[in-house]
N, C-alpha and C positions, 0 to 999 in steps of 0.2 A: 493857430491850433493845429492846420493839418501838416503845419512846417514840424512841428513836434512829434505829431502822430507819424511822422515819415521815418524822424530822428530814429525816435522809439522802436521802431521795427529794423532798423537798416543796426544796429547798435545790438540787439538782442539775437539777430539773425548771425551776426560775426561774432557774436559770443559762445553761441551752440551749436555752429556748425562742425566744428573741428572735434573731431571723434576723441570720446571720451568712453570712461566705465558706465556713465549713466547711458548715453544715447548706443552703445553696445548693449546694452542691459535689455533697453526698450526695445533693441529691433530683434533680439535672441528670443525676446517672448512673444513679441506677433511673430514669428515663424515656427515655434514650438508648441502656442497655443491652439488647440483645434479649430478657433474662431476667433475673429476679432474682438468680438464681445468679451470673451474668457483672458483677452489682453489688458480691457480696461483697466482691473485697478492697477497694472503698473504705468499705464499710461496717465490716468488720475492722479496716482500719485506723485509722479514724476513732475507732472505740471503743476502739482499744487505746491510743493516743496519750490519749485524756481520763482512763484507767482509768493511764496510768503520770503524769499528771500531780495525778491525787487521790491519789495512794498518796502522789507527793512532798510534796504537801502537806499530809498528814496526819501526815508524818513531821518534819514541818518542814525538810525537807532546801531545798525552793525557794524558802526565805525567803534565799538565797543573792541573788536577783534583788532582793529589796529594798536589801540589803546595802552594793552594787554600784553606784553609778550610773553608771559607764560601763555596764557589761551591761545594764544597763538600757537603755542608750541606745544601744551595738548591736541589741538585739533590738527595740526601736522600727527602728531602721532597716533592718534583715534584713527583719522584718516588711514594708514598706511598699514596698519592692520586692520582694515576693512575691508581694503583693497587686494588684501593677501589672501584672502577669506577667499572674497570673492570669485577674483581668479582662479581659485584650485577650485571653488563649485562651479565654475565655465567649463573649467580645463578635463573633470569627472563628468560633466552634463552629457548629456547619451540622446540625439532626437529621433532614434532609428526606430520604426515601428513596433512594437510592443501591443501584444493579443489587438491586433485591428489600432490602436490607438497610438496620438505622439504621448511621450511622456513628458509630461511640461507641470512645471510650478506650481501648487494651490495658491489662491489670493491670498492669504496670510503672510506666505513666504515672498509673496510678487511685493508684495507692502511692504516687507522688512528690511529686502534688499534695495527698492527703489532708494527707499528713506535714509539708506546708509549709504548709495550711492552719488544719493544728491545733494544733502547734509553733509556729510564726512566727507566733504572734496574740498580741502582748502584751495584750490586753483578756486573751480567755480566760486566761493564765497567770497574771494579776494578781487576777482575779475570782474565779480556784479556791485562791491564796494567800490572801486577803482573806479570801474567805467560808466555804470549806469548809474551808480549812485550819485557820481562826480558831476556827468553829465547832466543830471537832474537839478543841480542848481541853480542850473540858467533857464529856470521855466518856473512861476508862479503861476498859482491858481488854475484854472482850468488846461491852462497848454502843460504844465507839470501832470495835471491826473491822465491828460490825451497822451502824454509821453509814457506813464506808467504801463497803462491799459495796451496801447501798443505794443510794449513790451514781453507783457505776460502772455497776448493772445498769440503772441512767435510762437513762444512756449509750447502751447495749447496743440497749435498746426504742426509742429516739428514735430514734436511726443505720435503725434497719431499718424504723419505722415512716416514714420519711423516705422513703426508699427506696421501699418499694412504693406510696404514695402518688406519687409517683416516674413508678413502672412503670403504673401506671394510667391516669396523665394522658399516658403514650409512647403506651398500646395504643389510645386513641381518637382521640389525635392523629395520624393516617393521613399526612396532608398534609405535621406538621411545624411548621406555623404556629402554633399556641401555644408552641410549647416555643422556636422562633427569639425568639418575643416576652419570654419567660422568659429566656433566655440574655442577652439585649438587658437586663432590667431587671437581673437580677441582679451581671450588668457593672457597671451605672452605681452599683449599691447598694455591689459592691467598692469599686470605686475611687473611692467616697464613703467608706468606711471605710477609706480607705489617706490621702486628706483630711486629714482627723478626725487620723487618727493622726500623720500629719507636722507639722499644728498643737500636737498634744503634744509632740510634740518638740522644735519650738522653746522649749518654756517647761521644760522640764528642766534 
């Protein structure tokens, strides 16, 4: 079981390490948020969206999307105007003091984009089918759910480790001007992976 439980982390760790629109997303709002607390629901969100996408695919229920190449090729293109969205509200975002205060996201909005950031990413959705799902076949009964839970708890610690990383680079950046500079790159980094993905598209 803890041969599993190791799997499950080392496996989910090289899944979400490699910067994305979602883990850009999380660390733009612990630095923009006044507190970390006021980062939560994108940080909840974020983890809850990864934790119901390894359950589906350990259950095999999202092998639906391989199934499908239309849906497949909806959610390539849902995706990439998500990501174009996104982008241009990075690339407009402003964290430079305003009457005493950063200007940062309401939770409605922190929930809307997370949801579209980590849902509408056919990379991620394909990578957690492919790899973790795949990988999950070779574990029954208890060492299967020690491999899940491993999985998701990455999630959990990435999401907030993001985050206060995040909130740290907000509280020295006084002025604003790194995090305008971060907003700026991680724009161009979207809507490089929006790119990418509409190049996939056409070969579907």
């Amino acid at each position: 079981m803890l041969q599993a439980f190791l799997h499950g982390m080392l496996l989910a760790f090289g899944l979400i390490l490699p910067l994305g629109a979602q883990n850009v997303f999380v660390f733009t709002q612990g630095a923009t948020q006044p507190s970390l607390v006021r980062a939560l629901p994108v940080i909840l969100t974020a983890s809850l969206c990864d934790t119901l996408l390894i359950v589906l695919a350990v259950l095999g229920v999202s092998l639906i999307v391989l199934t499908f190449s239309w849906l497949k090729t909806l959610l390539f293109a849902a995706g990439i105007l998500f990501l174009l969205y996104i982008g241009w509200i990075t690339w407009r975002s402003d964290s430079h003091i305003k009457n005493g205060e950063q200007i940062s996201l309401p939770p409605k909005k922190q929930i809307m984009f997370a949801v579209s950031v980590s849902l509408l990413n056919p990379h991620a959705i394909l990578d957690t089918i492919g790899v973790i799902g795949t990988s999950s076949l070779g574990y029954t009964g208890g060492e299967k759910w020690a491999f899940t839970l491993s999985c998701i708890l990455i999630s959990y610690l990435w999401f907030f480790s993001l985050a206060i990383a995040g909130r740290i680079l907000g509280t020295f950046d006084k002025t604003g001007r790194w995090m305008k500079a971060v907003n700026r790159i991680s724009a161009l980094l979207i809507w490089g992976v929006a790119c990418y993905m509409a190049i996939q598209l056409l070969t579907i």
